[in-house]
C-alpha positions in Angstrom: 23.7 -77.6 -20.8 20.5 -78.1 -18.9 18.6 -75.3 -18.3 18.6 -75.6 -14.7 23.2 -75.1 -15.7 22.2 -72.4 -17.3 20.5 -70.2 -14.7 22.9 -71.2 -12.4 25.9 -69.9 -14.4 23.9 -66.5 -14.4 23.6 -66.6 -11.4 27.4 -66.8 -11.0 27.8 -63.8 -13.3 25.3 -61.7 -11.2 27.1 -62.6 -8.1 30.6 -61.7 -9.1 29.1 -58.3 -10.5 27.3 -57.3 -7.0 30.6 -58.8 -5.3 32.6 -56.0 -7.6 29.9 -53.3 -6.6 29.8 -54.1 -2.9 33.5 -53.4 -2.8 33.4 -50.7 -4.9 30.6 -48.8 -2.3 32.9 -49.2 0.7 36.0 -47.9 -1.3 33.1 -45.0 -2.2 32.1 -44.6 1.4 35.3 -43.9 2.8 35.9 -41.5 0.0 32.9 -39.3 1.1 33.5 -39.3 4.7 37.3 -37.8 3.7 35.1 -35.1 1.0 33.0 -34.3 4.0 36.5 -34.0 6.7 37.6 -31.8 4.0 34.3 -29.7 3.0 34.4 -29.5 6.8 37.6 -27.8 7.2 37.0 -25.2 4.0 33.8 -23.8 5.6 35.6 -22.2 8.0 36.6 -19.4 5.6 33.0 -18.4 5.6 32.8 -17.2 9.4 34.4 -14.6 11.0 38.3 -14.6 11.0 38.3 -17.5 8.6 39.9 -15.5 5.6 43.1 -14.7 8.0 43.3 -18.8 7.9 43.0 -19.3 4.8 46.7 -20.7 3.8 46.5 -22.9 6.7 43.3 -24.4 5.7 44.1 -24.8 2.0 47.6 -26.5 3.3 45.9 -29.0 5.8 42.7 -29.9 2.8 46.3 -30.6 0.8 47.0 -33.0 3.1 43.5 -34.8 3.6 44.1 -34.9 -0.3 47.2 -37.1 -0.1 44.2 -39.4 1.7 42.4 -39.5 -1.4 45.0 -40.6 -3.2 45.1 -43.7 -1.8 41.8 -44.4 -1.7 41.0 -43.8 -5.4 44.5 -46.2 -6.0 42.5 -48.5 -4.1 39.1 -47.7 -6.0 41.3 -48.9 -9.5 41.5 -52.2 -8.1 38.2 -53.0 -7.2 37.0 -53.6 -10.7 38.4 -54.3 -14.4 40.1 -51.4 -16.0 38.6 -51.7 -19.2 34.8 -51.1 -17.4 34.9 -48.0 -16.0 31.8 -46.8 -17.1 30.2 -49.6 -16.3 30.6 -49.0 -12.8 31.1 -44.8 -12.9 27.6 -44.5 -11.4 29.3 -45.5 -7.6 31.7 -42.9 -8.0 30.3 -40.3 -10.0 28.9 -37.7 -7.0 32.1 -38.2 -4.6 34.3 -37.6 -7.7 32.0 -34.7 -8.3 32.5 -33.5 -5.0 36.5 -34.1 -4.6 36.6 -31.4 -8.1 34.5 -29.0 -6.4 37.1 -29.2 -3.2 40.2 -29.7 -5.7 38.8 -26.1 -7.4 38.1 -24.4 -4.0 41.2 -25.1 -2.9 43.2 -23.9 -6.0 40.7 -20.5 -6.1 41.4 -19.9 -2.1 45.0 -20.2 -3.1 45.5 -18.0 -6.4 42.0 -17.4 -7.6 42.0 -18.9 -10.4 40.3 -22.0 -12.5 42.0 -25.2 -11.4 42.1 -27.0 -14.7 40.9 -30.9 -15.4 44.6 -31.6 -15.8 45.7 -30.3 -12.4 42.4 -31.5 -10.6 43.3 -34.9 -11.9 46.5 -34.8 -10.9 45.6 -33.5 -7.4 43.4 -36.6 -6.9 45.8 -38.8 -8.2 44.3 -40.0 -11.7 44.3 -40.0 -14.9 43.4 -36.9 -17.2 43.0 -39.2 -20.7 40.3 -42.1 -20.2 42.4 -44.0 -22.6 45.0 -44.1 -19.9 42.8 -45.6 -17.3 41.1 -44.3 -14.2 40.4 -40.7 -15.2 38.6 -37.6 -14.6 35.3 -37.6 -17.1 35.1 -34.1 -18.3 31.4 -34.0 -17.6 32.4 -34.7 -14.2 34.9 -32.0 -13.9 32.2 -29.5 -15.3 30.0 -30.7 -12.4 32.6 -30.1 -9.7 33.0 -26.2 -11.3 29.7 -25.3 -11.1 29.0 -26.3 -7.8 32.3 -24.1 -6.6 30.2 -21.1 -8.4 27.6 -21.7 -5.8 30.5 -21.8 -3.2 31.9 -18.7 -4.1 28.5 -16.4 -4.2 28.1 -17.4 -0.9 31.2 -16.4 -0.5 30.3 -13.2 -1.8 28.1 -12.3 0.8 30.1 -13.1 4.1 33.1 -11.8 2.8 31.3 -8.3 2.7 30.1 -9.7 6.5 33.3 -9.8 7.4 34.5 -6.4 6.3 35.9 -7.7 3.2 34.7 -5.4 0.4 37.2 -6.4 -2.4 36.9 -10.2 -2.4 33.2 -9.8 -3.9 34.6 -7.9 -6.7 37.2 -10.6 -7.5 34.7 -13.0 -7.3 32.2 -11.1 -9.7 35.0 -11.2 -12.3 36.0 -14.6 -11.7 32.3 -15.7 -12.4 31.4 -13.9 -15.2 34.3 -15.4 -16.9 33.4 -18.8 -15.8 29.7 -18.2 -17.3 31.0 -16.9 -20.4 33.2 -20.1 -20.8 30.0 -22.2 -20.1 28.3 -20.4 -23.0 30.6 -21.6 -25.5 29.5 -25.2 -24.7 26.7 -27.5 -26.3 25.5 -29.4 -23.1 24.0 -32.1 -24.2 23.8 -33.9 -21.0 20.3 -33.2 -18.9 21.6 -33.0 -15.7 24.9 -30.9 -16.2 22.7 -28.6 -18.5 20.2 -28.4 -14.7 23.2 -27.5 -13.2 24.4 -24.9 -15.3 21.1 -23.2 -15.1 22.0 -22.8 -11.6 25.2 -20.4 -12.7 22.7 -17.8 -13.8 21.5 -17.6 -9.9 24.8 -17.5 -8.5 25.9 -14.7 -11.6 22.6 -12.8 -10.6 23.5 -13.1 -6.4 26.9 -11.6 -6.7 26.1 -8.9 -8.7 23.7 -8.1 -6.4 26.1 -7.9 -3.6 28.3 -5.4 -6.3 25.5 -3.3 -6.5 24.7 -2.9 -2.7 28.7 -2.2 -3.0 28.3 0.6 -5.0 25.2 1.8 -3.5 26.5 1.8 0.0 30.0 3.6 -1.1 32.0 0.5 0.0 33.5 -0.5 -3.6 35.7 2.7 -2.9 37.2 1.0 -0.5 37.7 -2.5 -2.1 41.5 -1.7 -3.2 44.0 -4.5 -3.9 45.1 -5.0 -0.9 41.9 -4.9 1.0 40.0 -7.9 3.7 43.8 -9.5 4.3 44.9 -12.5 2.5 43.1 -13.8 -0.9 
């Protein structure tokens, strides 16, 4: 083979893999705008008579969900099974992003910690990489800590909105998350960034406790206080 054949077959191999990656970015594209329709439809619980729509919202993001299950069946196809990694860099933030939504939803719904299992399931893939398109743990991790942010702001307009209970749930619901955190090693740099972040949101909330307890209003944050959870 000449080296003129040579070059050329590389050049075949470089197209096939920017082919692959093109296709994977549109698959990618449409998955974000359906992250930002549903991103767009939770906000609403932070204004005004949001928390009294809260079922409703969680059911219709549920539904917007069913959306990204096709997409992401559609994402599988776009490259070989057996490279996942290879490619994971496309889909890495929006997959971030869909956990984070996948977690808000499940925490508007019960309050609790959606788990990688159910999150997985939620978007329609895999919980075991050795089973295919899956939900990398690290990625998972990323979606939680970015609800943590979510919910501190939540915090604050819940007390806005004359709900004085919710931050009180939400202060619990943290501090468990963080000491969760702090039984991992992070090793990776930018999940490590991110859980420095945590200590903010821990430190914002219980700031909103205190002003609580200062003001008098935690006697009023009973069970059934500021409507639905």
């Amino acid at each position: 083979m000449s080296v003129s054949d040579m070059f050329i077959a590389l050049q075949g191999v470089l197209t096939a893999d920017q082919d692959i990656r093109e296709e994977i970015r549109k698959v990618v594209q449409a998955l974000e705008q359906t992250a930002r329709e549903i991103l767009t439809l939770l906000q609403g619980v932070h204004q005004g008579t949001g928390f009294q729509d809260i079922p409703k919202k969680c059911q219709k993001a549920r539904e917007h969900f069913g959306t990204v299950k096709v997409q992401l069946d559609s994402l599988k196809t776009k490259f070989p099974a057996d490279q996942y990694y290879r490619f994971h860099e496309h889909w890495r933030f929006v997959l971030q992003r869909l956990v984070f939504l996948a977690a808000f939803v499940v925490y508007l719904e019960s309050e609790t910690l959606v788990t990688r299992e159910a999150v997985a399931e939620i978007l329609g893939i895999e919980a075991d990489r050795e089973r295919g398109f899956h939900l990398d743990i690290e990625d998972y991790l990323s979606g939680v800590l970015t609800l943590a942010s979510e919910l501190s702001r939540l915090a604050v307009n819940s007390v806005t909105a004359g709900d004085y209970s919710r931050p009180l749930r939400i202060s619990t619901f943290i501090n468990e998350l963080d000491s969760g955190f702090r039984l991992l090693n992070l090793k990776n740099d930018s999940l490590r960034k991110r859980y420095d972040g945590l200590k903010y949101d821990v430190k914002k909330i219980e700031e909103v406790v205190y002003d609580l307890s200062i003001r008098g209003l935690n006697k009023e944050a009973t069970p059934g206080a500021g409507g639905e959870k």
